[in-house]
PAMARKOL-965043 format. One line per 2 residues: for each residue x, y, z of N, C-alpha, C. Coordinates in nm, 4 decimals. Atoms other than C-alpha are relative to their C-alpha. Layout:
<nodes>
X:Y:Z:X:Y:Z:X:Y:Z | ...
</nodes>
This chain:
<nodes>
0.0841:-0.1191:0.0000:0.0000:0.0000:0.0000:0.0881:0.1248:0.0000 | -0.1150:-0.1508:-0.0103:0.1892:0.3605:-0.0720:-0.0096:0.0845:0.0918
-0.0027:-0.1157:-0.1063:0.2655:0.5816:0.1888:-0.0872:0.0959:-0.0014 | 0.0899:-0.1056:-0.0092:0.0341:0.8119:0.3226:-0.1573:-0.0722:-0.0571
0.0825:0.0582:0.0655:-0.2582:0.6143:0.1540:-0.0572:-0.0873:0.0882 | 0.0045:0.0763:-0.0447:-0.5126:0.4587:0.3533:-0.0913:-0.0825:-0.0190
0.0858:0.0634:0.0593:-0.7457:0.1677:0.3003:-0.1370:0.0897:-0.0038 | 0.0974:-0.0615:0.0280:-1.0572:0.3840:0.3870:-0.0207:0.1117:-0.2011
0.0050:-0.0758:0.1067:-0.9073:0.6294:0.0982:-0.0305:-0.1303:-0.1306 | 0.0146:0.0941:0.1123:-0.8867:0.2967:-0.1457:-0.1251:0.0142:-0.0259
0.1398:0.0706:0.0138:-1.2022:0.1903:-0.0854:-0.1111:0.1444:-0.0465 | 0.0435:-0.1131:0.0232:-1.3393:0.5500:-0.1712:0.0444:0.0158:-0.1208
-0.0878:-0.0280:0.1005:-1.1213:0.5418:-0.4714:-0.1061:-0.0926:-0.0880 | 0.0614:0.0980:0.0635:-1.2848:0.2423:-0.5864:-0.1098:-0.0272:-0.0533
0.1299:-0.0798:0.0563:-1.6469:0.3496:-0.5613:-0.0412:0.1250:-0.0896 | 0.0132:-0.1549:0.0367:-1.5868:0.6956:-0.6584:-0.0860:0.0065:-0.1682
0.0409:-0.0110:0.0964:-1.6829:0.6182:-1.0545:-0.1439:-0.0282:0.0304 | 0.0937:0.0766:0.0134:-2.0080:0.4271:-0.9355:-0.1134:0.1385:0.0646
0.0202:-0.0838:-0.0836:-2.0573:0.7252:-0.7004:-0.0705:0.0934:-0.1109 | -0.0072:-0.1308:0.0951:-2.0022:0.9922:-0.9948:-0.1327:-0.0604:-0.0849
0.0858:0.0406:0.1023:-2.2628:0.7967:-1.2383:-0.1700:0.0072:0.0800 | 0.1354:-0.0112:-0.1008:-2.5441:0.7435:-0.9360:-0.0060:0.1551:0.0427
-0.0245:-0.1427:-0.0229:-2.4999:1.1338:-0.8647:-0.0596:0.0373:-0.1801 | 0.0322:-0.1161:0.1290:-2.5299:1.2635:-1.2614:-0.1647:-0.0724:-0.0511
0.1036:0.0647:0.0088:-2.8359:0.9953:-1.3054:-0.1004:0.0911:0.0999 | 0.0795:-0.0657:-0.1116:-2.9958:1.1768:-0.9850:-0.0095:0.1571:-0.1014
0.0358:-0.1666:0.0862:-2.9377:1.5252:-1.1596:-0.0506:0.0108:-0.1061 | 0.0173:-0.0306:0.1402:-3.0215:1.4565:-1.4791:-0.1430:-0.0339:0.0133
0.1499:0.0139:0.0279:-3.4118:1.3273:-1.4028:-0.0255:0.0683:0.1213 | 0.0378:-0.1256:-0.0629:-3.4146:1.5624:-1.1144:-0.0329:0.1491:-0.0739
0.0204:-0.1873:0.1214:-3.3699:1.8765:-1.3936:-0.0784:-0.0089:-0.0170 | 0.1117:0.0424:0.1396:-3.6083:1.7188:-1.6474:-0.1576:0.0602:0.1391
0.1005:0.0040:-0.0114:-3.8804:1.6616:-1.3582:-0.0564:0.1708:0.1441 | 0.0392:-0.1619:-0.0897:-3.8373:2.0239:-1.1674:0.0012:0.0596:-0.1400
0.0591:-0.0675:0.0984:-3.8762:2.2133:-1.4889:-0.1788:-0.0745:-0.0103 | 0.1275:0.0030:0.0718:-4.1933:2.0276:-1.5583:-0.1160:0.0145:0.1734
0.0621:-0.0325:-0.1050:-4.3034:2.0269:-1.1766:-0.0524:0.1589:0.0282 | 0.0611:-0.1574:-0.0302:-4.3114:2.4003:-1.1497:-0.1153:0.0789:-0.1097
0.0596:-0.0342:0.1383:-4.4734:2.4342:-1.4880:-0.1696:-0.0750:0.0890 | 0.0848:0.0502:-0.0750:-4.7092:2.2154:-1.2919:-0.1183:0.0791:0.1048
0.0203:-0.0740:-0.1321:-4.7373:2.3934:-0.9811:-0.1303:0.1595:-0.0469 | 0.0058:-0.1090:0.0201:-4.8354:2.7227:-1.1671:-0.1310:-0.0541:-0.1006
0.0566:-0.0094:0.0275:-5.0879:2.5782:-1.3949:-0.1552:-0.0870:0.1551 | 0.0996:0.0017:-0.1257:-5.2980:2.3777:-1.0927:0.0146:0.0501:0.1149
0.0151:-0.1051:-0.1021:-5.2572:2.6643:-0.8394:0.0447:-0.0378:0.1350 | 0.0134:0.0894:-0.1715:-5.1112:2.4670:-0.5864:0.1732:0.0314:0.0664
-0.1292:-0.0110:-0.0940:-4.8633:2.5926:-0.2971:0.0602:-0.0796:0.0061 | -0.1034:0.0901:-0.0059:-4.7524:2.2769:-0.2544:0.1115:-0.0544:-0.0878
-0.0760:0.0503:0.1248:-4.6570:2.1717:-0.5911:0.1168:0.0839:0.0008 | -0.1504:-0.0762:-0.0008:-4.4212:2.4838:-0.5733:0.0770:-0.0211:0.0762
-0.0939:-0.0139:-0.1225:-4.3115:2.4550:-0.2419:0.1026:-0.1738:-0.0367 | -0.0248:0.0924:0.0570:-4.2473:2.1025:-0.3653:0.1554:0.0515:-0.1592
-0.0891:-0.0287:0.0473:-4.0698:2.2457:-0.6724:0.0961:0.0784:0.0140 | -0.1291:-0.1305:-0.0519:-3.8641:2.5187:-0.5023:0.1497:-0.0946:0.0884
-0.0968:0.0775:-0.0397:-3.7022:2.2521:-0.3207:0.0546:-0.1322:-0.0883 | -0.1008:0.0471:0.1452:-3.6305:2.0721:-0.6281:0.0936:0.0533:-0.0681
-0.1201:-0.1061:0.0254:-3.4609:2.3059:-0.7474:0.1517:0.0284:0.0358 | -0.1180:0.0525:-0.0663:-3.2454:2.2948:-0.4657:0.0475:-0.0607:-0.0101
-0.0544:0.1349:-0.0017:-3.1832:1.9437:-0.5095:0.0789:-0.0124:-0.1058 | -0.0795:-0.0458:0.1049:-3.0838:2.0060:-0.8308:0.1625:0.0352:-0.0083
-0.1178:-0.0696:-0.0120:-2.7888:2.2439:-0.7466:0.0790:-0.0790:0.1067 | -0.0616:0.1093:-0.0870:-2.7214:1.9613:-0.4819:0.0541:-0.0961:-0.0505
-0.0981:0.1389:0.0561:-2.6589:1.6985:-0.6814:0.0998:0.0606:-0.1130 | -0.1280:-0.0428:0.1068:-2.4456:1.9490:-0.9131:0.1564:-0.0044:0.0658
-0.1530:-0.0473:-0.0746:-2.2403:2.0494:-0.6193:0.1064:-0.1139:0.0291 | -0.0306:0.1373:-0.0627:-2.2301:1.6980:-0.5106:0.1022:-0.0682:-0.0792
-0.0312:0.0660:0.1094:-2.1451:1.5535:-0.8217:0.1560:0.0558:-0.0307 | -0.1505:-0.0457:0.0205:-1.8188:1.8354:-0.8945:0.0641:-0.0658:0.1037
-0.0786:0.0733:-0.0908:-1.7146:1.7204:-0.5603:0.0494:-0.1216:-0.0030 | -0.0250:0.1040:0.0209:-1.7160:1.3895:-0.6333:0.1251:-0.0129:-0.0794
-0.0702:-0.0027:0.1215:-1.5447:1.4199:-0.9753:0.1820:0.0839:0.0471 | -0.1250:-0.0448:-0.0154:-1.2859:1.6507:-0.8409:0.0826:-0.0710:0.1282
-0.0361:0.0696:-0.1053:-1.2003:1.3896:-0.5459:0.0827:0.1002:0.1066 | -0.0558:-0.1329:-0.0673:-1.1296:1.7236:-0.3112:-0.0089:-0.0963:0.1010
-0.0102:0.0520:-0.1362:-1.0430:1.7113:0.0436:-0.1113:0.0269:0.0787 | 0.1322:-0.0164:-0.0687:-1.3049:1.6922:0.3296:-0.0767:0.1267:0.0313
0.0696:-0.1610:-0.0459:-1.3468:2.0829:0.3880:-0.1013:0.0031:-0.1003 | 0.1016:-0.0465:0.0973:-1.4239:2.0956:0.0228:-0.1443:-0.1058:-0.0388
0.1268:0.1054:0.0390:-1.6920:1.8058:0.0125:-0.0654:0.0671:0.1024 | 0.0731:-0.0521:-0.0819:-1.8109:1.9674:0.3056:-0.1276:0.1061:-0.0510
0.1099:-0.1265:0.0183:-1.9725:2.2648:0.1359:-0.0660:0.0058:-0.0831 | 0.1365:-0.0209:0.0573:-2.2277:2.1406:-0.1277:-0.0966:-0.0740:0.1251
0.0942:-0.0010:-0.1159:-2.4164:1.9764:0.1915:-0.0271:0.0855:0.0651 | 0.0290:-0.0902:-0.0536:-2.3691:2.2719:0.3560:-0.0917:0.1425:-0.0630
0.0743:-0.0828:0.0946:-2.4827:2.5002:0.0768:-0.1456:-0.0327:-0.0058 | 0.1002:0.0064:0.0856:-2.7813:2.3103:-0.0248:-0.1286:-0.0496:0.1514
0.0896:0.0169:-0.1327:-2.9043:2.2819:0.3821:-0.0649:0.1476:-0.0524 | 0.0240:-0.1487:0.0323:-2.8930:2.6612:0.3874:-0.0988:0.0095:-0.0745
0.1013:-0.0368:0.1457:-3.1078:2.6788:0.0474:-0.1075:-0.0563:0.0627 | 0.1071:0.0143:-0.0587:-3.3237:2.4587:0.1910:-0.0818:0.0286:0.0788
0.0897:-0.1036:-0.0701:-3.4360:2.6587:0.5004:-0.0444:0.0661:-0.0323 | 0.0361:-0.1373:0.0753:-3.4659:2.9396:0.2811:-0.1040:-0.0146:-0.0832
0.1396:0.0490:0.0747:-3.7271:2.7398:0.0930:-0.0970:-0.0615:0.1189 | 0.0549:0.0729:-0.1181:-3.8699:2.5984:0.3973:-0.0732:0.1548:0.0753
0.0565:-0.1227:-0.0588:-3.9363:2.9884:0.5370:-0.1067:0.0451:-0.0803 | 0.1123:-0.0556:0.1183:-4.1068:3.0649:0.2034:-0.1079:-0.0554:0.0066
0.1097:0.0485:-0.0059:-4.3293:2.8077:0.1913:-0.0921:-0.0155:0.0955 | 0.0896:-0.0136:-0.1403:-4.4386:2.8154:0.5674:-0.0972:0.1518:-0.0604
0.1019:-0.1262:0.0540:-4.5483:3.1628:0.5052:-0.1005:0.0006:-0.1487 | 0.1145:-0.0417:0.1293:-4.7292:3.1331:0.1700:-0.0764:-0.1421:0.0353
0.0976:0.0687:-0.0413:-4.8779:2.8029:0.3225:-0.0926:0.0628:0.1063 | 0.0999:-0.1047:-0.0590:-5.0143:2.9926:0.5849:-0.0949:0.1086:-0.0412
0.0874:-0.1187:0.0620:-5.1426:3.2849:0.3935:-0.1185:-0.0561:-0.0758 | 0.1211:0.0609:0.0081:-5.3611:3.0309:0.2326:-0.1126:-0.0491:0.0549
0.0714:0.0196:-0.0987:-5.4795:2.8636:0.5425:-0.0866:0.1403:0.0258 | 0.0607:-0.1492:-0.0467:-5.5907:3.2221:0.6443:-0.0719:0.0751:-0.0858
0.1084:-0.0172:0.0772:-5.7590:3.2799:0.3521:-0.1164:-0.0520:-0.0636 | 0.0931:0.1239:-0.0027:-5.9449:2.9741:0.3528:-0.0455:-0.0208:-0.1634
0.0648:0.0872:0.1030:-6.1689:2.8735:0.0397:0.0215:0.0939:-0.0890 | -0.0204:-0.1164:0.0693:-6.1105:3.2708:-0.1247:0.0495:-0.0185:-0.1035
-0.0893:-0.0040:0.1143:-5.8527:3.1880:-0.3530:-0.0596:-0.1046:-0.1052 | 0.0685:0.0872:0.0998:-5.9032:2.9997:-0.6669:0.0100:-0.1477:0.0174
-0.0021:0.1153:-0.1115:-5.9502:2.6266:-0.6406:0.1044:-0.0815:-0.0695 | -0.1700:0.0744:-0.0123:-5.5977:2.3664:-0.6632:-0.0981:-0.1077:-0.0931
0.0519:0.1001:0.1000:-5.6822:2.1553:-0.9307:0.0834:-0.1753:0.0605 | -0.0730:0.1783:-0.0407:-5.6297:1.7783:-0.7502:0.0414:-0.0724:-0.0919
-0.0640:0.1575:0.1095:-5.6101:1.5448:-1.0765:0.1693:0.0697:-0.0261 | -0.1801:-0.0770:0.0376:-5.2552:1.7921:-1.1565:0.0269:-0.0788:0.1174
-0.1229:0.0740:-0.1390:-5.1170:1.7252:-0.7707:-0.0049:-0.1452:-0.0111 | 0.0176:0.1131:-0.0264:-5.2412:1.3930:-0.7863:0.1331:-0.0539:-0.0839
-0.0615:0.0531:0.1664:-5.0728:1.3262:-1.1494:0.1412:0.0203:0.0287 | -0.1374:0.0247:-0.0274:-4.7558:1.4769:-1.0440:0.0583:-0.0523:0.1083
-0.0050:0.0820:-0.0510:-4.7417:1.3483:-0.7744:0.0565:-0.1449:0.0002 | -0.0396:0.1682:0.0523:-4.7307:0.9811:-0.9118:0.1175:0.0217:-0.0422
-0.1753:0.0364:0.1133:-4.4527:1.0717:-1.1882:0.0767:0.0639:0.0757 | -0.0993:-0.0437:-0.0871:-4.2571:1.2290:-0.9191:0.0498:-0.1252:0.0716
-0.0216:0.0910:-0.0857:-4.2655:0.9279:-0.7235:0.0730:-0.1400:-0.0464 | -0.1169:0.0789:0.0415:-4.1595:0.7028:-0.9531:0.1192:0.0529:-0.0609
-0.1331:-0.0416:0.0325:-3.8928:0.9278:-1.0848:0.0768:0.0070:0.1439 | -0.0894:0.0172:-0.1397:-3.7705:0.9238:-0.7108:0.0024:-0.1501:0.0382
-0.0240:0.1744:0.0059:-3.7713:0.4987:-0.7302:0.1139:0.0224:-0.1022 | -0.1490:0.0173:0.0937:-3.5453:0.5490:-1.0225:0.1167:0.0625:0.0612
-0.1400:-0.0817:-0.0539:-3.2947:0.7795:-0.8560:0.0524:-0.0724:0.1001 | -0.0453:0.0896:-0.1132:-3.2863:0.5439:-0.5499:0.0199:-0.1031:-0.0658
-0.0183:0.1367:0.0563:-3.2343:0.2457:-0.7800:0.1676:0.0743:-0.0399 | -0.1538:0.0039:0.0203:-2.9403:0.4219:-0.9283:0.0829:0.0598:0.0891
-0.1043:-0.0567:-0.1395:-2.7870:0.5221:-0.6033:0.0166:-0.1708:0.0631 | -0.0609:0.1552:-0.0786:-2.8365:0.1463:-0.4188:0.0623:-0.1137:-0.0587
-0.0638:0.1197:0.1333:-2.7723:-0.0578:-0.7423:0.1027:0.0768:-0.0463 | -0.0814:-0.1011:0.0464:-2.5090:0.2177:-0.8211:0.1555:-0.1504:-0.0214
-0.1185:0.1289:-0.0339:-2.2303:-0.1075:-0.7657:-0.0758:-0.1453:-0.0808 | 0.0553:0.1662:-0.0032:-2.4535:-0.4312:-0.8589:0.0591:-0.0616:-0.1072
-0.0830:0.0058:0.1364:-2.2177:-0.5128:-1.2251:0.0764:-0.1035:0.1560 | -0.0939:0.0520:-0.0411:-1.9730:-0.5855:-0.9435:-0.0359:-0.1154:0.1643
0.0421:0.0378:-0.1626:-2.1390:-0.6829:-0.6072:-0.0844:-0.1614:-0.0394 | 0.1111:0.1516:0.0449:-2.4138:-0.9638:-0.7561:0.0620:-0.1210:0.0069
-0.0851:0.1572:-0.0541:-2.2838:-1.2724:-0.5983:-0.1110:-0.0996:0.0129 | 0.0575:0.0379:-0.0108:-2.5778:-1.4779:-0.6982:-0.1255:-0.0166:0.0949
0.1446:-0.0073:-0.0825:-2.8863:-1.3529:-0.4508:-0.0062:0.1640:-0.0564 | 0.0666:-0.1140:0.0298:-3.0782:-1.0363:-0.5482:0.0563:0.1091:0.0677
-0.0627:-0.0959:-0.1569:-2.9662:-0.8616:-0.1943:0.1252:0.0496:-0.0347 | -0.1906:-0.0351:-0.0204:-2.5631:-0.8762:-0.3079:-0.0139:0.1298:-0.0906
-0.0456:-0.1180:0.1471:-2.6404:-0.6362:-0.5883:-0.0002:0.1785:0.0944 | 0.0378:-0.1212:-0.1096:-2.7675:-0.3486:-0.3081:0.0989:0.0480:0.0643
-0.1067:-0.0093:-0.0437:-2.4891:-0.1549:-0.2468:-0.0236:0.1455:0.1363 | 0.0334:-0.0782:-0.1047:-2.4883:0.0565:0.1250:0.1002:0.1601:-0.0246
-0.0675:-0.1821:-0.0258:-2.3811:0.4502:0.1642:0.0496:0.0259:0.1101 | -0.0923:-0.0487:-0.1126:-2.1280:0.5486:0.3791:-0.0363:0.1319:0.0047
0.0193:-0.1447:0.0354:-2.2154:0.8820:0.5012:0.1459:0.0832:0.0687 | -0.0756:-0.0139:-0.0360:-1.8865:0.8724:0.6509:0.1482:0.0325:-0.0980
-0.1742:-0.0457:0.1208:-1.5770:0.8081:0.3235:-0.1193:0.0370:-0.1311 | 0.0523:-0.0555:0.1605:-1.8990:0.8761:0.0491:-0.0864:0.1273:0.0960
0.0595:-0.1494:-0.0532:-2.0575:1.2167:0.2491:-0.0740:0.0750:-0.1737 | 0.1222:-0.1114:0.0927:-2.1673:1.3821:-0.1396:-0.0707:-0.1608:-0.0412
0.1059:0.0944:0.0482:-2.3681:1.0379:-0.2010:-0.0675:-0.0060:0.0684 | 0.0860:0.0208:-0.1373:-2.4981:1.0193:0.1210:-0.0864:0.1561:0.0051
0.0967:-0.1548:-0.0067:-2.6219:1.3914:0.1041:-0.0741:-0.0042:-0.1146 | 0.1279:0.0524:0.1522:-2.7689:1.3122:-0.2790:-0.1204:-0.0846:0.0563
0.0994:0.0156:-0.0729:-2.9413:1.0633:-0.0702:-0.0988:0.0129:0.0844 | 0.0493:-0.0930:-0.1036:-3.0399:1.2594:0.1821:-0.1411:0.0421:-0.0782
0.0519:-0.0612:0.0780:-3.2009:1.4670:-0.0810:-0.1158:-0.0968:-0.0547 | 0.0799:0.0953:0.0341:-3.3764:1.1880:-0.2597:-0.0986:-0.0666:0.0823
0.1068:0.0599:-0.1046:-3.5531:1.0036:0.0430:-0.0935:0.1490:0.0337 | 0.0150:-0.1379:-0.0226:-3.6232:1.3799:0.1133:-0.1683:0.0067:-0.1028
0.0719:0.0073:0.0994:-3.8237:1.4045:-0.2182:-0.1048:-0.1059:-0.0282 | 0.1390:0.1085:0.0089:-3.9949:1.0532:-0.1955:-0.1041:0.0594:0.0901
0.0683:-0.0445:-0.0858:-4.1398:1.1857:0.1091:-0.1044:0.1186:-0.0285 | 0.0433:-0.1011:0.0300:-4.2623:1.4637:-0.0304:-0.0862:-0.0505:-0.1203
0.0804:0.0677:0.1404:-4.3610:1.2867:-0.3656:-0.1685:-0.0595:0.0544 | 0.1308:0.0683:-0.0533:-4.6148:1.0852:-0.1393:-0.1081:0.1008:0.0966
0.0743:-0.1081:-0.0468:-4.7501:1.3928:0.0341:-0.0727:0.0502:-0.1020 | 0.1243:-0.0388:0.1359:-4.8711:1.5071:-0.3282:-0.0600:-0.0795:0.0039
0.1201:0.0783:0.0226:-5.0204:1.2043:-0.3810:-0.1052:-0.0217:0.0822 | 0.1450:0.0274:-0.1261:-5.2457:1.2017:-0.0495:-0.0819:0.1301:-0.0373
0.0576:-0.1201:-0.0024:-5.3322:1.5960:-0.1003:-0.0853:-0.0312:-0.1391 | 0.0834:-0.0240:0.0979:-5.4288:1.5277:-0.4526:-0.1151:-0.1233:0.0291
0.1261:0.0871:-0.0802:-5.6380:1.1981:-0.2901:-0.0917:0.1172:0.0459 | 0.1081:-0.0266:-0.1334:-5.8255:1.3748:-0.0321:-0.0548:0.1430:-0.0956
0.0998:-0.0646:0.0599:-5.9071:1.6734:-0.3005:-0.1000:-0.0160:-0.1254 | 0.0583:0.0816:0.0990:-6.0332:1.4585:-0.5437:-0.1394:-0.0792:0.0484
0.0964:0.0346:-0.0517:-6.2394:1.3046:-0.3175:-0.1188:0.1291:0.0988 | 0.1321:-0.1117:-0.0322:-6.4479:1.6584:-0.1832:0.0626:0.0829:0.0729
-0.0754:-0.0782:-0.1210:-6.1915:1.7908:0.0481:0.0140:0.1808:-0.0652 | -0.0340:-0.1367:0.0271:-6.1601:2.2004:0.0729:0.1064:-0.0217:-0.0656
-0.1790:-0.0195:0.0521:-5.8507:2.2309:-0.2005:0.0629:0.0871:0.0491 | -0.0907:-0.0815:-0.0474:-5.7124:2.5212:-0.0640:0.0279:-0.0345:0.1312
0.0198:0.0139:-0.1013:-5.7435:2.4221:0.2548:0.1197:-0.1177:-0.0125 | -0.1508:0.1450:0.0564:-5.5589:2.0438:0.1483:0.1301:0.0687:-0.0238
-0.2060:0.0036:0.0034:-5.2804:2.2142:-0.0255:0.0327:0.0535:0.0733 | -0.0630:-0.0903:-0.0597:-5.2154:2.4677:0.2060:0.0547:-0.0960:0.1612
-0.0561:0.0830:-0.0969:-5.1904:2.1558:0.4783:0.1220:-0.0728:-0.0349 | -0.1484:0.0720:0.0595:-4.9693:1.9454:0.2476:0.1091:0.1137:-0.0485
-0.1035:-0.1237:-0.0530:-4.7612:2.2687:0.2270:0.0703:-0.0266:0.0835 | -0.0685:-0.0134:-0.0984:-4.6735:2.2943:0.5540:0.0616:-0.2067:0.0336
-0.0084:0.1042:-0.0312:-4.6425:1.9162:0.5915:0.1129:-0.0377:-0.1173 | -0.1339:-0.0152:0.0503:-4.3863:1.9001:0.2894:0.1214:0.1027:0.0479
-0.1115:-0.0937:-0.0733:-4.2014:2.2004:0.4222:0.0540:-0.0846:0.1638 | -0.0478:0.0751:-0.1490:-4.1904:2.0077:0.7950:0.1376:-0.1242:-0.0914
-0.1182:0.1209:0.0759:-3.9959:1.7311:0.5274:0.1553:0.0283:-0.0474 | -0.1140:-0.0602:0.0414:-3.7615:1.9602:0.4057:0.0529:0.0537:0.1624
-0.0704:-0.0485:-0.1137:-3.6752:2.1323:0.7148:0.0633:-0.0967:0.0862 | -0.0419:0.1032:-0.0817:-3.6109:1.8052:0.8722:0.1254:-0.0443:-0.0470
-0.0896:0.0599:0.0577:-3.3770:1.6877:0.6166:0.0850:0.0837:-0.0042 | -0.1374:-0.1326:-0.0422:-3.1764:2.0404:0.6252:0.0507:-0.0461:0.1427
-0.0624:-0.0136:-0.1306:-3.1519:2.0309:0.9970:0.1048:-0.1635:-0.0098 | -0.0567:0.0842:-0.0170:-3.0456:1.6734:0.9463:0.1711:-0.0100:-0.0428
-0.1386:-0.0104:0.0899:-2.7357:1.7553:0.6500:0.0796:0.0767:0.0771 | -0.0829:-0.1506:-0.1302:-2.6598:2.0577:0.9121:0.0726:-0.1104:0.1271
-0.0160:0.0748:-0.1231:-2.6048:1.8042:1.1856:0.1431:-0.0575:-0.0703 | -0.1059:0.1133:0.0482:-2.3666:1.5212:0.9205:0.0939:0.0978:-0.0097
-0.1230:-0.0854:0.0176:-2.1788:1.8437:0.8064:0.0843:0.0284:0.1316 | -0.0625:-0.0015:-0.1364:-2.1069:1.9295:1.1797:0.0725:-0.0974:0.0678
-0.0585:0.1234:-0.0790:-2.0052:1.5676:1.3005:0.1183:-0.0127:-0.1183 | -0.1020:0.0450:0.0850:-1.8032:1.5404:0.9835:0.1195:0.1060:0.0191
-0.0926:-0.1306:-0.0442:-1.6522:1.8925:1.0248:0.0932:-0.0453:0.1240 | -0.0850:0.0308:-0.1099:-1.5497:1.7829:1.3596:0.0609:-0.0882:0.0098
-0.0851:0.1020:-0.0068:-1.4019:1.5160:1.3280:0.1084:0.0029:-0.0810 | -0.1141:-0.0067:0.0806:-1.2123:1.6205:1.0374:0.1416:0.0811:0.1017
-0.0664:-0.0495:-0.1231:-1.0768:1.8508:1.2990:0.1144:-0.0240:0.1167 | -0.0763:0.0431:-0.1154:-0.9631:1.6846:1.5740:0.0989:-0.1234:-0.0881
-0.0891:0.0926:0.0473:-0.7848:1.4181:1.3244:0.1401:0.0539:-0.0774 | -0.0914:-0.0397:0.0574:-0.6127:1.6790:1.1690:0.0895:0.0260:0.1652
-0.0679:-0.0640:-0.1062:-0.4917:1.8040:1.5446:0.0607:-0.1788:0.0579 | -0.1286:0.1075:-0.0679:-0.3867:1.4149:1.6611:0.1080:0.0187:-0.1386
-0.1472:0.0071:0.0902:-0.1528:1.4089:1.3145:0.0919:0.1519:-0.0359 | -0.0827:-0.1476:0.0006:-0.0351:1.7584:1.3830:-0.0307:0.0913:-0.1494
0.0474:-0.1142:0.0885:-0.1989:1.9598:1.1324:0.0486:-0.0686:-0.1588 | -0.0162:0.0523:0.0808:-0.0829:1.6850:0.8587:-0.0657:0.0269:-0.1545
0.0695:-0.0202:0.1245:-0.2408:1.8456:0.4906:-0.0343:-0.1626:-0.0650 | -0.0118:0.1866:0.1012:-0.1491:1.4731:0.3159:-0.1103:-0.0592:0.0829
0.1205:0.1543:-0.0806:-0.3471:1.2792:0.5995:-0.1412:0.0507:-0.0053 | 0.1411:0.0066:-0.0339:-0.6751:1.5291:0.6390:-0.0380:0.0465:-0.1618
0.0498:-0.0185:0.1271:-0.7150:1.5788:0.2652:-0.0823:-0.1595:-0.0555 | 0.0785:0.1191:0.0329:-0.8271:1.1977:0.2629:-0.0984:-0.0353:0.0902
0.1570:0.0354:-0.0948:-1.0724:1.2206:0.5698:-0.1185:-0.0347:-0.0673
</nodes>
């Protein structure tokens, strides 16, 4: 093994292509389905759908940041800061949508009415475009892993030596969650429910999804931060050793 080089870094070395391909797969039907989500949002009148696509959006510029990081195999500061970036963004979409979910609540039935079959509809194709993105993140390895049972092909995320896959993921479970919140809101207004009233609940109830998953990336960045930290202070401030944390 060459000096300075340590198995964690191998084994990071090794994934890294499978990494980079499950990352540009995530961005590339993330773009496609936030352009057509907001296009969405704006023709059936629905807070959520935006609040929904505003944080697509985000995700977007997450799996870009994610993805350079990857590609440029930087050291831990710099992987550090598309998770950190794309928390941030996310509160900032998480403040918006509280307030313009509220302003609906408070205006009750007034506004015009949220067309359910749209939320419903996108909804669905959101949901399975977020099955595909998690297929090519857990099967991101299975070419090499498939040792004759279905299970070997399922490859696990380190959020520890892969941190921008694990935050893509982040993002993604993020989005299923949210995917299936359209689909109940556009249920329950399909079936007689006040629409404004629905989206302006599944609003705040996607925004609670996002805010959860920020506070959560805020938390990995912090434990990762720190630790990069104190490893650089046992090897004495070593550049070579904490550039492979």
């Amino acid at each position: 093994m060459p000096e300075g080089v340590s198995e964690p870094m191998l084994g990071a070395d090794a994934s890294r292509p499978n990494n980079v391909r499950a990352l540009g797969t995530a961005l590339g039907i993330s773009a496609l389905w936030t352009a057509a989500q907001l296009t969405g949002a704006l023709l059936a009148n629905s807070s959520s759908l935006l609040s929904d696509g505003l944080a697509m959006c985000v995700d977007v510029c997450a799996y870009g940041l994610n993805l350079a990081s990857e590609v440029r195999s930087a050291g831990r500061a710099c992987t550090l800061v598309a998770p950190f970036v794309s928390a941030v963004a996310l509160l900032l979409v998480t403040a918006y949508s509280v307030a313009d979910a509220l302003g609906d609540l408070r205006e009750g039935g007034a506004k015009k009415q949220v067309d359910g079959r749209l939320v419903l509809g996108f909804g669905l194709a959101m949901l399975f475009a977020d099955l595909a993105m998690l297929g090519a993140i857990f099967f991101r390895g299975s070419a090499a892993r498939l040792q004759g049972s279905p299970f070997g092909a399922v490859c696990s995320v380190s959020r520890k030596s892969e941190l921008n896959l694990f935050s893509g993921l982040a993002h993604v479970l993020a989005d299923t969650l949210r995917s299936l919140t359209q689909v109940a809101v556009g249920v329950v207004i399909l079936a007689g429910g006040p629409s404004n009233i629905v989206d302006g609940c599944g609003t705040l109830a996607i925004s609670s999804t996002i805010l959860l998953g920020a506070l959560f990336l805020l938390y990995e960045v912090g434990v990762q931060w720190r630790h990069a930290m104190e490893c650089a202070r046992c090897n004495g401030g070593d550049a070579s050793y904490t550039q492979w944390l």
